[in-house]
PyMOL CGO cylinders between C-alpha atoms (Angstrom):
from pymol import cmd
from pymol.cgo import CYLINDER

trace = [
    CYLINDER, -3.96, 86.77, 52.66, -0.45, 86.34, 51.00, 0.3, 1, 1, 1, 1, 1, 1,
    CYLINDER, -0.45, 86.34, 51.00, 1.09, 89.98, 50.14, 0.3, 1, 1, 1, 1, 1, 1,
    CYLINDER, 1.09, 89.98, 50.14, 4.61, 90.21, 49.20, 0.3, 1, 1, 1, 1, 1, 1,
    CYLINDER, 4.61, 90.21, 49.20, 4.67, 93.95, 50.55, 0.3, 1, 1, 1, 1, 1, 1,
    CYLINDER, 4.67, 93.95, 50.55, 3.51, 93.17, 54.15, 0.3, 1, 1, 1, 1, 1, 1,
    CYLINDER, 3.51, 93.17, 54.15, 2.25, 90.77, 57.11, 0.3, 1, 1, 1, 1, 1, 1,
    CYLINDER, 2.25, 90.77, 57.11, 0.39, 93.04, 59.55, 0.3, 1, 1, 1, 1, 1, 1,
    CYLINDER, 0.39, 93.04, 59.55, -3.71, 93.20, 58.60, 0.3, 1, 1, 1, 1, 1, 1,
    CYLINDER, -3.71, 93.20, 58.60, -3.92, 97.18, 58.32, 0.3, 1, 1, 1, 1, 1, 1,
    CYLINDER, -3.92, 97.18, 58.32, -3.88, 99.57, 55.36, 0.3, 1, 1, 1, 1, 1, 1,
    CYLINDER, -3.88, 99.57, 55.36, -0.43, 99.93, 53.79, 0.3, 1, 1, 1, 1, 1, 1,
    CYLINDER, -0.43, 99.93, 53.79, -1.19, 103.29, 53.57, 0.3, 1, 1, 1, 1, 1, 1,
    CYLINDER, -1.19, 103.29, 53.57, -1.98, 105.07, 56.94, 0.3, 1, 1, 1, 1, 1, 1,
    CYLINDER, -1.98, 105.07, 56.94, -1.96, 102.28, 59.16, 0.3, 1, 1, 1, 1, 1, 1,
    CYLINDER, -1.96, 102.28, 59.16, -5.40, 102.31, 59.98, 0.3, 1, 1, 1, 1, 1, 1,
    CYLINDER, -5.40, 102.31, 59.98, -6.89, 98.99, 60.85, 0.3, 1, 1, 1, 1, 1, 1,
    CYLINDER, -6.89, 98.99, 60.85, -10.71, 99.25, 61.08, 0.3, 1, 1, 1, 1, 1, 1,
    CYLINDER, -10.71, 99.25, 61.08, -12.64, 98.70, 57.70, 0.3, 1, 1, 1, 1, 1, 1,
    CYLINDER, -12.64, 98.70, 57.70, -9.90, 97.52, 56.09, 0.3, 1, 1, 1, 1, 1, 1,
    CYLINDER, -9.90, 97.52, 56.09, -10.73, 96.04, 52.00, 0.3, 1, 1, 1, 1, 1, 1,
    CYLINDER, -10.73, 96.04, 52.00, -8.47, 93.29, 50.26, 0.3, 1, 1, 1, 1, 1, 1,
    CYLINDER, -8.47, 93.29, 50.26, -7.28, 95.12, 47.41, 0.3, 1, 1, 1, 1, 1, 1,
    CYLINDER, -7.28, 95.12, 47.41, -5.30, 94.01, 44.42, 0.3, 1, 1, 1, 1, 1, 1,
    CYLINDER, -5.30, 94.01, 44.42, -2.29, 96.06, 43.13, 0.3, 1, 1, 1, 1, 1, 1,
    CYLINDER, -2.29, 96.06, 43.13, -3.34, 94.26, 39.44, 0.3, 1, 1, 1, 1, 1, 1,
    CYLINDER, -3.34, 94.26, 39.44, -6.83, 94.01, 39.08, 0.3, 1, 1, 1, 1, 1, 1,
    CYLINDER, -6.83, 94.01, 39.08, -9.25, 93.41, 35.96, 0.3, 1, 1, 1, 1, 1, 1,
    CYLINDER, -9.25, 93.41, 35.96, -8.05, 90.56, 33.92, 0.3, 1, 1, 1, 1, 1, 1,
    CYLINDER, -8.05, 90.56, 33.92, -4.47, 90.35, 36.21, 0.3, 1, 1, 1, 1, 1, 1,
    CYLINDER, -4.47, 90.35, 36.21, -6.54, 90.00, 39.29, 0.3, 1, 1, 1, 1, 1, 1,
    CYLINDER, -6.54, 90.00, 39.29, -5.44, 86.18, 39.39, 0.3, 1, 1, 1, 1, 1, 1,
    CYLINDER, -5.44, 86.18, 39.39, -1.42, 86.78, 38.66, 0.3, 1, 1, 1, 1, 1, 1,
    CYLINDER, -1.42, 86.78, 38.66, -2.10, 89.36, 41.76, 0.3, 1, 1, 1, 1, 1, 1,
    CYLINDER, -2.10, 89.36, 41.76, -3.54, 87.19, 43.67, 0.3, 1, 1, 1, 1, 1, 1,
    CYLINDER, -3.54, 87.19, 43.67, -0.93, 84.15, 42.85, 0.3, 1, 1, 1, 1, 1, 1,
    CYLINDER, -0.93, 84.15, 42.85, 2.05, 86.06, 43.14, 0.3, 1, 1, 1, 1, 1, 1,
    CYLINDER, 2.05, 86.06, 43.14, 0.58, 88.20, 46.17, 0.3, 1, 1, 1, 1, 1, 1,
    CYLINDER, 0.58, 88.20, 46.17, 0.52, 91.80, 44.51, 0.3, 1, 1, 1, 1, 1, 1,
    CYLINDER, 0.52, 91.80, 44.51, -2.02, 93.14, 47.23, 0.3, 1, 1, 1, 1, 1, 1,
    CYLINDER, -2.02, 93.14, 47.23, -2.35, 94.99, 50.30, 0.3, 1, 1, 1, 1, 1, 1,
    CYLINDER, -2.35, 94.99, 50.30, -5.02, 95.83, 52.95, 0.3, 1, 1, 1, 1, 1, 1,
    CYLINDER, -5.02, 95.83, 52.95, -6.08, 98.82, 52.19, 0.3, 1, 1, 1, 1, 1, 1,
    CYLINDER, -6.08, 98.82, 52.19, -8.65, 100.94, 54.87, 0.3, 1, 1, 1, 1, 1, 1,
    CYLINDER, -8.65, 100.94, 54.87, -11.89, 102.36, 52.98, 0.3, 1, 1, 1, 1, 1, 1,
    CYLINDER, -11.89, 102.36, 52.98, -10.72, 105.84, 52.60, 0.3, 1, 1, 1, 1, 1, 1,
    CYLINDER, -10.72, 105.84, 52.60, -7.70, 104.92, 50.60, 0.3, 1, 1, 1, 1, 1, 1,
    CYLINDER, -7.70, 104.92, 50.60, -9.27, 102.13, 48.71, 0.3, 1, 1, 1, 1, 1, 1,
    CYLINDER, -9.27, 102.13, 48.71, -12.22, 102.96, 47.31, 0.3, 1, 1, 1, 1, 1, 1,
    CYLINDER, -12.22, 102.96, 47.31, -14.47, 105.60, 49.52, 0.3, 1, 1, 1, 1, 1, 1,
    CYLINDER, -14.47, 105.60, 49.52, -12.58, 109.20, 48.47, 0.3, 1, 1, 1, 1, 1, 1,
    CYLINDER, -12.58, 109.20, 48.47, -10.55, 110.90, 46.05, 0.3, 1, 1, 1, 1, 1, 1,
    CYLINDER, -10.55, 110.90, 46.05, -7.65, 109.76, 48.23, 0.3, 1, 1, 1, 1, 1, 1,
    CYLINDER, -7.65, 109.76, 48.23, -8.26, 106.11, 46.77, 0.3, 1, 1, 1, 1, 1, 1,
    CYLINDER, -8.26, 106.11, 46.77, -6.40, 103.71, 44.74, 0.3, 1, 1, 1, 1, 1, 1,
    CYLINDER, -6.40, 103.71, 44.74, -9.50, 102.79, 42.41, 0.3, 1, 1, 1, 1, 1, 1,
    CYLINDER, -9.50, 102.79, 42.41, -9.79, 107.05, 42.05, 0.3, 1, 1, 1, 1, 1, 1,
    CYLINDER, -9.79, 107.05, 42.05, -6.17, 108.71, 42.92, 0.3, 1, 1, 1, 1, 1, 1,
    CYLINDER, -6.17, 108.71, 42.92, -3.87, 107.46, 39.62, 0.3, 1, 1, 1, 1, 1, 1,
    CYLINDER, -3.87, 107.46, 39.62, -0.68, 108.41, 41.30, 0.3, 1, 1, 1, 1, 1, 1,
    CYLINDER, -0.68, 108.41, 41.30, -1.52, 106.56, 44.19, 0.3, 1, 1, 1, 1, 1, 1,
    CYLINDER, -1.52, 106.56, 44.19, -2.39, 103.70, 42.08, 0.3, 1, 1, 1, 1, 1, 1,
    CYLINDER, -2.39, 103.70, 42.08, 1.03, 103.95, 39.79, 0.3, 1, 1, 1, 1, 1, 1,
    CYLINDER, 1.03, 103.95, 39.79, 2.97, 104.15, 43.08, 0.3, 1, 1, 1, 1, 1, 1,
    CYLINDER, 2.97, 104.15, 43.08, 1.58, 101.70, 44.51, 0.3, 1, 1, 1, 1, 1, 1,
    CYLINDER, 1.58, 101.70, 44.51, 2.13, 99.51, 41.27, 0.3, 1, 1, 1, 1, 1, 1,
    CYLINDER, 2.13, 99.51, 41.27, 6.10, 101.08, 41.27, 0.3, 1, 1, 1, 1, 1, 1,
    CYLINDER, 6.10, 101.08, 41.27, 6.43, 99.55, 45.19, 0.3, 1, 1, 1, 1, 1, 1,
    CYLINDER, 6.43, 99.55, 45.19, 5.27, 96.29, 44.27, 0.3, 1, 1, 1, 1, 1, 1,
    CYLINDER, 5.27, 96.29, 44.27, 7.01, 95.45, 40.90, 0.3, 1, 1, 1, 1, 1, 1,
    CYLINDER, 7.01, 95.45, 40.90, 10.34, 96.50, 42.64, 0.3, 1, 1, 1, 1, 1, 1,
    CYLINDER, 10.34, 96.50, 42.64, 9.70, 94.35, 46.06, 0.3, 1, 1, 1, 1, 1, 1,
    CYLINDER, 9.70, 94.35, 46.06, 8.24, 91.61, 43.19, 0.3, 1, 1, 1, 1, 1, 1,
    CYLINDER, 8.24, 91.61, 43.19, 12.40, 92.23, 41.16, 0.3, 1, 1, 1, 1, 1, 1,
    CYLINDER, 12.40, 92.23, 41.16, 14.26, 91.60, 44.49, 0.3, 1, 1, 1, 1, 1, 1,
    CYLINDER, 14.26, 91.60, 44.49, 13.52, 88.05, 44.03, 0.3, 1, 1, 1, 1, 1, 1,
    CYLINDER, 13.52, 88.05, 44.03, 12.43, 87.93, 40.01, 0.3, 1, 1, 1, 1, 1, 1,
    CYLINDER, 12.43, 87.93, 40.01, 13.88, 89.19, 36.87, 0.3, 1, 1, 1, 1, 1, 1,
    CYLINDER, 13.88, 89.19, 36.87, 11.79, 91.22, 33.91, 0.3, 1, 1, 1, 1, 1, 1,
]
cmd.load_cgo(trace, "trace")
């Protein structure tokens, strides 16, 4: 898996790396421009898709996860 936010396989955010899920930062209809341009992360059951804690559930989480990405994707790309 490509990601421009990191190399190691374990969940972006804890660390963890048992039952880790492939998740994309843009998903729906962006799900392809995620995975071309490598907007996703491993991301470990709990903070996926399993608890409140998630990314699919949590929308902060999700919008700050979205904030990390579009300014890692600007260091290298402009609007």
């Amino acid at each position: 898996m490509k990601s421009i936010l990191q190399d190691d396989k374990r969940c972006y955010i804890c660390g963890n790396i048992y039952n880790l899920h492939m998740h994309h930062i843009y998903g729906g209809g962006n799900r392809r421009i995620s995975e071309n341009n490598g907007f996703k992360v491993w991301l470990c059951a709990l903070h996926h898709n399993m608890s409140n804690q998630g990314v699919h559930f949590n929308r902060e989480a999700d919008l700050r996860l979205k904030r990390i990405c579009q300014k890692e994707y600007e260091k290298t790309h402009t609007r």
